[in-house]
Structure formats: structure tokens, C-alpha cells
C-alpha positions, 0 to 999 in steps of 0.5 A: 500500500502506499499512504499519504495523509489521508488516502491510501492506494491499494491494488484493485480486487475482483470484489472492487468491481460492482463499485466501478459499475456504479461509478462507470454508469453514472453520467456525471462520473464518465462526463471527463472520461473515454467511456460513454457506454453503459457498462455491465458487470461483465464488462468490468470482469473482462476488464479486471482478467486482462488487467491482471495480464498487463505488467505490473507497473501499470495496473490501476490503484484504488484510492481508498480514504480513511474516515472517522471510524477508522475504516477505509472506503473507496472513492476512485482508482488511479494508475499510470500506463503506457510506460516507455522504459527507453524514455522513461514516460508515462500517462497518468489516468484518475477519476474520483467515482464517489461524488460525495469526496469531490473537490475536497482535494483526494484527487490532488493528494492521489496524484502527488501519492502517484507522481512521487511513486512513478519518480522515486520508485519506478524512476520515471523522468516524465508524467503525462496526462489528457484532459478535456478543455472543459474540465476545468476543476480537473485542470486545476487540480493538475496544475496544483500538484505541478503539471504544466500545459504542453499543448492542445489536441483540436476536437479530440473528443467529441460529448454531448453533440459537439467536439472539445479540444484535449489538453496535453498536461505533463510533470518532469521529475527535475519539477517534482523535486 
């Protein structure tokens, strides 16, 4: 497990999966995501199986935050993939999937827990991430934590009847220590 003050991250477990279900079919949830189906239980296990079959280094963590009662409860999964080992680069993906635990700054310790992770740990020299131009809570939660814009993908994405531009956003490790 790796601790920060008040979350932790956690390997995903197979019993995990009827939560992302209920995450990943909520519209609000998937509004700053690739997903725009509904998915199915199924789905999710079909995921999870191929999941344990990707390397190690890129298998997604559970942000669990520690309550009152001295318990652990779930709220979201982040995780980094794509790892170039020659280029020493990777993408970092998040969602907080429990609304209630939004902007309250879990997402912004998830990803200093996971960039000090990808530098100290895996020795990683780059962090990159996409995120749609109108998220803007999101942008400002990277931009907090010292990512840094490095340019715009044009109607990247398309939600909602219209397309919306991605920003690339990325981190060095000279700028994280």
C-alpha cells in the first residue's frame, strides 16, 4: 500500500468491481472520461482478467480514504500506463467515482501519492496526462500538484453533440523535486 495523509492506494480486487459499475454508469462520473457506454458487470470482469495480464507497473490503484471510524472506503482508482522504459514516460489516468469526496482535494493528494511513486520508485523522468478543455476543476487540480500545459489536441473528443479540444498536461521529475 502506499499512504499519504489521508488516502491510501491499494491494488484493485475482483470484489472492487460492482463499485466501478456504479461509478462507470453514472453520467456525471464518465462526463471527463473515454467511456460513454453503459457498462455491465461483465464488462468490468473482462476488464479486471486482462488487467491482471498487463505488467505490473501499470495496473490501476484504488484510492481508498480513511474516515472517522477508522475504516477505509473507496472513492476512485488511479494508475499510470503506457510506460516507455527507453524514455522513461508515462500517462497518468484518475477519476474520483464517489461524488460525495469531490473537490475536497483526494484527487490532488492521489496524484502527488502517484507522481512521487512513478519518480522515486519506478524512476520515471516524465508524467503525462489528457484532459478535456472543459474540465476545468480537473485542470486545476493538475496544475496544483505541478503539471504544466504542453499543448492542445483540436476536437479530440467529441460529448454531448459537439467536439472539445484535449489538453496535453505533463510533470518532469527535475519539477517534482
Amino acid at each position: 500500500m502506499i499512504y499519504g495523509n489521508r488516502i491510501r492506494l491499494r491494488a484493485i480486487e475482483r470484489k472492487d468491481l460492482p463499485l466501478f459499475v456504479t461509478w462507470l454508469n453514472d453520467p456525471e462520473i464518465i462526463k471527463g472520461l473515454l467511456f460513454y457506454r453503459p457498462l455491465a458487470i461483465e464488462d468490468e470482469e473482462a476488464w479486471f482478467e486482462n488487467m491482471l495480464k498487463s505488467p505490473l507497473d501499470e495496473r490501476p490503484f484504488m484510492i481508498e480514504v480513511h474516515t472517522e471510524e477508522d475504516a477505509w472506503t473507496s472513492i476512485g482508482d488511479l494508475g499510470l500506463s503506457k510506460i516507455d522504459w527507453r524514455v522513461r514516460s508515462a500517462e497518468l489516468g484518475i477519476f474520483i467515482g464517489e461524488k460525495s469526496y469531490w473537490n475536497q482535494g483526494y484527487g490532488s493528494e492521489a496524484v502527488h501519492l502517484l507522481l512521487k511513486y512513478g519518480f522515486r520508485t519506478l524512476n520515471l523522468n516524465r508524467i503525462f496526462l489528457r484532459v478535456y478543455a472543459d474540465n476545468l476543476r480537473a485542470i486545476r487540480s493538475y496544475e496544483k500538484v505541478g503539471f504544466v500545459n504542453e499543448g492542445i489536441l483540436r476536437q479530440a473528443h467529441f460529448d454531448d453533440g459537439k467536439y472539445i479540444d484535449a489538453r496535453i498536461m505533463s510533470v518532469l521529475n527535475s519539477e517534482y523535486a
